[in-house]
GUPA-605355 format. One record per residue: residue in three letters; x, y, z of N, C-alpha, C in turn. Coordinates in steps of 0.02 Angstrom, whole numbers, plus 32768, in hexadecimal, padded with zeros to 4 digits. Layout:
<sites>
alaXYZXYZXYZ
...
</sites>
This chain:
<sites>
unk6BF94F85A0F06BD24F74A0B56B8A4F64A0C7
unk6B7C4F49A0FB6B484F3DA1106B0D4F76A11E
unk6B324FA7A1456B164FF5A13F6B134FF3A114
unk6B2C5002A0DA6B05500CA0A66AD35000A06C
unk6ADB4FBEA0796AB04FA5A06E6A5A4FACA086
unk6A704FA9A0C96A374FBFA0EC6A0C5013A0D6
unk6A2E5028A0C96A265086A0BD6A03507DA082
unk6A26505AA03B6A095043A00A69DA502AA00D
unk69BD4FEEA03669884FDFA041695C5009A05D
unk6957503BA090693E505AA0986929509EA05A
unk695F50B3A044694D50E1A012691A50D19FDA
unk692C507D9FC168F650559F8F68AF50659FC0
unk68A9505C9FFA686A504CA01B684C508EA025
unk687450D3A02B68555116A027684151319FEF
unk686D511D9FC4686251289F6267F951139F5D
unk67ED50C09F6867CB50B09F5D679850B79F7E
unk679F50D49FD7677451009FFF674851439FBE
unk678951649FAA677A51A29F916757518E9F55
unk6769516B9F2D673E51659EE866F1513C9F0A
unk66FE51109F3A66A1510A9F346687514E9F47
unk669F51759F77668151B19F8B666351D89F5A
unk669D51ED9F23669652289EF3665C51F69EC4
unk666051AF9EC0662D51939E9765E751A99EB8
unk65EE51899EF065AF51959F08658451D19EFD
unk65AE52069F096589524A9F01658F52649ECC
unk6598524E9E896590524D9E4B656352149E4D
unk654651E69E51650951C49E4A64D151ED9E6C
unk64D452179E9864B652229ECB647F52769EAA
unk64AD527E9E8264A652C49E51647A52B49E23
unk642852BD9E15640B528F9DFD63DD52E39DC0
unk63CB52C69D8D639E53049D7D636753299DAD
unk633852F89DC46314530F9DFC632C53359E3D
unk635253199E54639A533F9E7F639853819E75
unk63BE53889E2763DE53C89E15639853F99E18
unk636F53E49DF1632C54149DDC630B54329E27
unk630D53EF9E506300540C9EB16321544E9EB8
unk634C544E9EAB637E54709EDA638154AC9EAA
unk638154B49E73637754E69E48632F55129E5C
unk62EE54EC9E4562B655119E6862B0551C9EA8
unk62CF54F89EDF62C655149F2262F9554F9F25
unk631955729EF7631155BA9F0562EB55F39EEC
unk62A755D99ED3625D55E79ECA624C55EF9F1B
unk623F56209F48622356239F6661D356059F70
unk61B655CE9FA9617E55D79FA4613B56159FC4
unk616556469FD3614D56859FE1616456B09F9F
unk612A56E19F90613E57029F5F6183572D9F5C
unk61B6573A9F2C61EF57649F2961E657899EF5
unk61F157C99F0561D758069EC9622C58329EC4
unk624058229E65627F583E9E686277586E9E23
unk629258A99E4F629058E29E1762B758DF9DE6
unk62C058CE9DB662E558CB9D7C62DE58FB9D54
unk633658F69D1D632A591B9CDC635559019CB0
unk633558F89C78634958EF9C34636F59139C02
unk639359209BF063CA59399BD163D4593C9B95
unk63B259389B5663B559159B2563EB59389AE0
unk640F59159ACB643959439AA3643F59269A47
unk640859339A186405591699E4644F591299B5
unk644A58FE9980648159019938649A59299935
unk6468597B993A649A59B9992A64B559CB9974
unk64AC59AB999964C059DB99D9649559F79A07
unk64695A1699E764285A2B9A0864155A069A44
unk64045A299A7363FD5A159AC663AD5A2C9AC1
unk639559FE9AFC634F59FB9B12635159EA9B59
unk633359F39B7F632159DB9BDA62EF59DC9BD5
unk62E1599D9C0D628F599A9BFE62A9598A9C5E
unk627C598F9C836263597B9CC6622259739CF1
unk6233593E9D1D61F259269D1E61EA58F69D79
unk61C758D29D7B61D1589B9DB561B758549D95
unk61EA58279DC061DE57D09DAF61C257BA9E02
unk6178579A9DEB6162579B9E2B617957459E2C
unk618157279E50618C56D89E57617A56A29EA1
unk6176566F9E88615956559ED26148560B9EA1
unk616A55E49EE0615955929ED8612455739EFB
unk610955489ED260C655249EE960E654DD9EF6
unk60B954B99F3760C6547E9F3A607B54589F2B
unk607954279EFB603253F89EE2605753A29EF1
unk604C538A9F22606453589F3A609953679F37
unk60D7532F9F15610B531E9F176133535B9EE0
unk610853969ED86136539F9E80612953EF9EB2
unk6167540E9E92615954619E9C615A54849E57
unk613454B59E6A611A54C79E09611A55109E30
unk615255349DEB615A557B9DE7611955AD9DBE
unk612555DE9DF060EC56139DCA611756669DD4
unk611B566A9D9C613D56A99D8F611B56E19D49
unk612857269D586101575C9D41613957909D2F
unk614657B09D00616857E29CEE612D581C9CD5
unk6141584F9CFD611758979CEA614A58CB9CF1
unk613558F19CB7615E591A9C996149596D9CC4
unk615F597B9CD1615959C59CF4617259F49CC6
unk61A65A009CA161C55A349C7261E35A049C3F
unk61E35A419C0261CC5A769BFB61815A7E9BED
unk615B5AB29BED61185AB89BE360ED5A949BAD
unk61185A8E9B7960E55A789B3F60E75A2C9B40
unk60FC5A049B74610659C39B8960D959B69BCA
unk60D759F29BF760AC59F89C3160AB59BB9C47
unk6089598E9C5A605059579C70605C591A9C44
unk608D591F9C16609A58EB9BF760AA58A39C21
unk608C58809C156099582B9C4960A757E99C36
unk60C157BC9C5E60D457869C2B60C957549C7A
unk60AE57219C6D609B56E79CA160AC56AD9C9B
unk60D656869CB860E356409CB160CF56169CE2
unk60A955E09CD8609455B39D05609C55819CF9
unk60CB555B9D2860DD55129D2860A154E89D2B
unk60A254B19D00606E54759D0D607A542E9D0A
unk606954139D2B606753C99D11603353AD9CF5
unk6045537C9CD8601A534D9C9C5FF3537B9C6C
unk600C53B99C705FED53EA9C3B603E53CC9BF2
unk600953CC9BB1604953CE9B7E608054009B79
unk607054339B8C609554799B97608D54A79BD0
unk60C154C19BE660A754F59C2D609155369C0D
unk606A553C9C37604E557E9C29606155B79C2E
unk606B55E59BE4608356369BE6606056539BCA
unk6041569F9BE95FFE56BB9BC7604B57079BD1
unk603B57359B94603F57829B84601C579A9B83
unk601A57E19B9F5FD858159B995FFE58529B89
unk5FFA586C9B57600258A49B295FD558EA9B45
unk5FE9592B9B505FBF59529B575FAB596C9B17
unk5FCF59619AE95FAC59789A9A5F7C594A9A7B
unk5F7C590D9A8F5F3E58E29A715EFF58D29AB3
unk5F0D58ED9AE45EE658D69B225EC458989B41
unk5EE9586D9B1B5ED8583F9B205F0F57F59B45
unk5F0557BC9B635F1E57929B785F3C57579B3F
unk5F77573A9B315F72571A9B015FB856E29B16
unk5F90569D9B0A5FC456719B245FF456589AEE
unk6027565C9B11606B56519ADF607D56099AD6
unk608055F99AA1607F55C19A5C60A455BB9A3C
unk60D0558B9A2760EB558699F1611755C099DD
unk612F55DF99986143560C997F6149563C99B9
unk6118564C99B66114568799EE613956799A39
unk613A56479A48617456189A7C61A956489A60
unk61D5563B9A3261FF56569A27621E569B9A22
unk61E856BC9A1C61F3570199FD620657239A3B
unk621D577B9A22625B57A29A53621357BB9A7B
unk622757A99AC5620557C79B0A61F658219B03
unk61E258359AF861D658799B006216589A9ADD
unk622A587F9A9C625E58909A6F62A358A09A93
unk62AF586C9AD662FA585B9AE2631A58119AD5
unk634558059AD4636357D29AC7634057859AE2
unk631D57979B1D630A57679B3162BA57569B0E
unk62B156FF9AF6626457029AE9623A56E59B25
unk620856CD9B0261D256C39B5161FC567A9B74
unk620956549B41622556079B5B625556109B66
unk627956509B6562C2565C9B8F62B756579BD6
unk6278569F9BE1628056A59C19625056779C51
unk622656419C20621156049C3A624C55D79C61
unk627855DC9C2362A455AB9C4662D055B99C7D
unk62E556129C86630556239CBF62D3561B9D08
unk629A56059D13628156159D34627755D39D58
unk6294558B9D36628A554E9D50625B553A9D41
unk6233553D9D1461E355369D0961D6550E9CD6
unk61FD54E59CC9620954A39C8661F354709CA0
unk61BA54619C7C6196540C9C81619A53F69C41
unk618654129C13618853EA9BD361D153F29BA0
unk61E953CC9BD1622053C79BB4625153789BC7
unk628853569BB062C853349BC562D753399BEF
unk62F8533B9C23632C53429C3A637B53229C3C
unk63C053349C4B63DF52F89C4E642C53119C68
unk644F52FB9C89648453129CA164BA52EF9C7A
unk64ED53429C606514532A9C2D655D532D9C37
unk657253329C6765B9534E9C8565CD537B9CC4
unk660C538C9CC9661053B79CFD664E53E19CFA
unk664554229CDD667A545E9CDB667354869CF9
unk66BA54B09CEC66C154EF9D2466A955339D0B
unk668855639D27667755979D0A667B55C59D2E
unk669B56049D1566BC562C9D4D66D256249D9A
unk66FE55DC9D8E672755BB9DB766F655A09DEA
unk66BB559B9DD4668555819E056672551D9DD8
unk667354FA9E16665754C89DE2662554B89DE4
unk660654AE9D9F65BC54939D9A65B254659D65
unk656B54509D6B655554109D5C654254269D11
unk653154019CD6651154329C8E64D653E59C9F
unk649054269C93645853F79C90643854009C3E
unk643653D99C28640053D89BD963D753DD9BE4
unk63B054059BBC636854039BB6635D54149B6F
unk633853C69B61631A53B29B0D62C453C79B1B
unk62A754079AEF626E54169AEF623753E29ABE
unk61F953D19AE861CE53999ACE61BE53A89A7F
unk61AE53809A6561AC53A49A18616C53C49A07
unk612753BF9A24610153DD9A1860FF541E9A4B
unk613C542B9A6D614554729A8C615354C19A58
unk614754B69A10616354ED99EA619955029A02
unk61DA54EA9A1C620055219A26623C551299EB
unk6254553799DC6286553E999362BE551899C4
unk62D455099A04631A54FC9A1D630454A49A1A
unk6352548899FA634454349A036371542E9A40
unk6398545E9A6D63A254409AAD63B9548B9AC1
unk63B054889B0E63C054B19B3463F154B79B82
unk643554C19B78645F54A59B9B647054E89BDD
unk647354C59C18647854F59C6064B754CA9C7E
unk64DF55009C9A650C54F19CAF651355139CF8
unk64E854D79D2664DB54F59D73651254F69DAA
unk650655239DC3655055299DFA652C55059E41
unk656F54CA9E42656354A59E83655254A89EBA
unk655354F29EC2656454F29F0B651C552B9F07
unk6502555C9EF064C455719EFC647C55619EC1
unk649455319E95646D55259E6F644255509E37
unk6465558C9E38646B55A59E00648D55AC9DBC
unk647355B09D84647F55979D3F64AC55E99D4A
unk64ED55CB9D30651956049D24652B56049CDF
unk651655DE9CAF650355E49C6364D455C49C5D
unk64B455D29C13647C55B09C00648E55C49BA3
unk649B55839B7C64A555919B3A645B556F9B11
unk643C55989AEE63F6558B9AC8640C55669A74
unk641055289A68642655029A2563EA551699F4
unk63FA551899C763C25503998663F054D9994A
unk63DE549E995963FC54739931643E54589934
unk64985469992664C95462994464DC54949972
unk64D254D7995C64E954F9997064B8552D99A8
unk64FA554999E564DA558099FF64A355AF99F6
unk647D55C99A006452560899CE646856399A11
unk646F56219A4C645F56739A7B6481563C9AB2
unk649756799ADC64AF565E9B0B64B756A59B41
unk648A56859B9B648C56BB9BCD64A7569D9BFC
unk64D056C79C15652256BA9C55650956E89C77
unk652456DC9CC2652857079CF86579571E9CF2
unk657657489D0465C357829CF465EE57659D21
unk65E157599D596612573D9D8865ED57149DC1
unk661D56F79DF8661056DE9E2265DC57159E6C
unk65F957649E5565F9577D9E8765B657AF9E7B
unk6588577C9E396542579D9E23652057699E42
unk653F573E9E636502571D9E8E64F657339ECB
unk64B1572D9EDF648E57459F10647A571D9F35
unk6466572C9F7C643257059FB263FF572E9FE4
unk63B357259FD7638057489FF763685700A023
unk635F5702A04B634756D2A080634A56A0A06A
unk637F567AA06A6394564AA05663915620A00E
unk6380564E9FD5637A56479F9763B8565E9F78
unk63CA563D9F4063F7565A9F1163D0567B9EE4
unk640D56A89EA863E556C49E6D641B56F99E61
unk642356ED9E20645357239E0C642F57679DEF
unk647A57A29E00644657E99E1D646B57F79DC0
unk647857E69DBD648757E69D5F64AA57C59D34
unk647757CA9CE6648B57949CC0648757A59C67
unk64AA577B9C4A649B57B69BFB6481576B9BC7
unk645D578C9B96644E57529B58647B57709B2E
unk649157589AF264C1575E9ACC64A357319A9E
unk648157649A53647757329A2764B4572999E9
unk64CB56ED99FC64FD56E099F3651356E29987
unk64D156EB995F64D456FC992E64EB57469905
unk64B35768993B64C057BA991B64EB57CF9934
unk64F957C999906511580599AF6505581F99E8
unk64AF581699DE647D583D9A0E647958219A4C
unk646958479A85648958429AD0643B58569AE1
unk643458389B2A6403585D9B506423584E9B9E
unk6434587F9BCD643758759C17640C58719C41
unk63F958399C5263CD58579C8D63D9584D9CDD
unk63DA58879D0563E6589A9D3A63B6587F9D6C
unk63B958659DB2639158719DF963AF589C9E1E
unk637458E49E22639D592C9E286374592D9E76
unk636258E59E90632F58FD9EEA630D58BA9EEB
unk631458B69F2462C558799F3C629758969F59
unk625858969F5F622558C49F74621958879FA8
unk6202587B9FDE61E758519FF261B4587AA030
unk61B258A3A034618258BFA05D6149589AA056
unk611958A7A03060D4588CA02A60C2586C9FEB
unk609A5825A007609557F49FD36072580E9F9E
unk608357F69F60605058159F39601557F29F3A
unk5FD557F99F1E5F9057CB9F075FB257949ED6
unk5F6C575C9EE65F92571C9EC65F78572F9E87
unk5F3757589E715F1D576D9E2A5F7857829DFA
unk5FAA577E9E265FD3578A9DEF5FEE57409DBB
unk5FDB571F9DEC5FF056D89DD45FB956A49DAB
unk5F7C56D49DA65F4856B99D7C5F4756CD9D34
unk5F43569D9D005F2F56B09CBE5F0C56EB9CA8
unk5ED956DE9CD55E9357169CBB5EAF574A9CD2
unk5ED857699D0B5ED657A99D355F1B57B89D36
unk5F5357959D1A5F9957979D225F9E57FA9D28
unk5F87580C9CF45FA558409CD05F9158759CF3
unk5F5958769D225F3758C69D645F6A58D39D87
unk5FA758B79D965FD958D99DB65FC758B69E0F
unk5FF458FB9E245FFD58DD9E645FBF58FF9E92
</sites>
């Protein structure tokens, strides 16, 4: 009896080993934490990924659009701030089409400028226009703001922890500032633990869902020198129907591009 007692005691004393542990590293899991580890697979050397877009409207009707996402993390003291560029390569009557996001601090909003080859002109994205369809796919500009890690004006807040394609991850909120124009009153990511990639991301307007983009599986994640990033992922607007895929069909990393891609004024001259 005494053995067993002893065993019991011991088992009480491993029980309560294990729960401070698992506490601990659930205290330890902090928003700042998560957001680290998410943008440090932002390269701070530039990464150039050939993508394509897929887009499939109401009736069915298919579109591809392709292009490159140039990206690269900045460090300004203590904070790393994303700068990312989408240019459109095909089809032709899109040519040179561009879209720029630049992380900031103590700015009220981060910065996203479009350049249109039909209006020729540079034009920073605002409000309404925040919202509207990216080069008429599923995704809008503050979609692909937000895939890119590039959220300052916003909440943050850690809201649970589920499994998603048998992977587990953390779901981070993100409540957009109110003078950000964006139509979403929260924006929920559901990051996988172990490479810190958002393997869902559901876009709210009001109670409900409006859109929601998943990575297809576990085995669409990727690793280029020690970065994660999934090599594909779909939006699904969850009202109509309408789908857009978009693919990482290469990493180019041969030669850096010019930093004029990461400037307001010059985003749009290409490489």
């Amino acid at each position: 009896m005494r053995q067993k007692g002893r065993n019991n005691g011991m088992g009480r004393l491993l029980l309560a080993a294990t729960v401070m542990f698992v506490s601990t590293a659930v205290a330890a899991e902090t928003v700042e934490s998560l957001q680290s580890c998410m943008q440090a697979n932002v390269p701070k050397n530039v990464r150039v990924q050939k993508v394509e877009l897929v887009a499939t409207d109401v009736s069915g009707a298919v579109r591809t659009l392709r292009g490159r996402v140039y990206a690269l993390r900045e460090t300004q003291g203590e904070q790393s701030m994303v700068r990312a560029t989408l240019r459109i390569e095909a089809p032709e009557y899109l040519a040179g089409a561009s879209y720029l996001v630049r992380q900031a601090e103590g700015e009220s909003a981060d910065g996203m400028y479009v350049y249109l080859p039909s209006v020729r002109r540079v034009r920073r994205v605002s409000g309404d226009f925040a919202d509207g369809a990216l080069l008429g796919t599923n995704f809008s500009y503050y979609d692909f703001k937000q895939m890119q890690y590039a959220v300052s004006d916003a909440t943050l807040a850690i809201s649970g922890h589920e499994e998603v394609s048998g992977r587990k991850t953390t779901m981070l909120d993100y409540t957009p500032a109110a003078n950000s124009g964006s139509k979403y009153t929260r924006v929920r990511s559901w990051v996988d633990q172990q490479t810190c990639v958002p393997l869902q991301i559901e876009f709210f307007a009001g109670e409900g869902a409006r859109k929601r983009l998943s990575v297809p599986s576990a085995e669409a994640l990727r690793q280029a020198d020690g970065h994660w990033y999934a090599s594909e992922m779909e939006m699904v607007d969850l009202i109509d129907g309408s789908k857009t895929v978009l693919r990482v069909l290469g990493l180019d990393t041969e030669k850096a591009p010019p930093a004029r891609l990461f400037n307001p004024a010059t985003f749009y001259l290409g490489n």
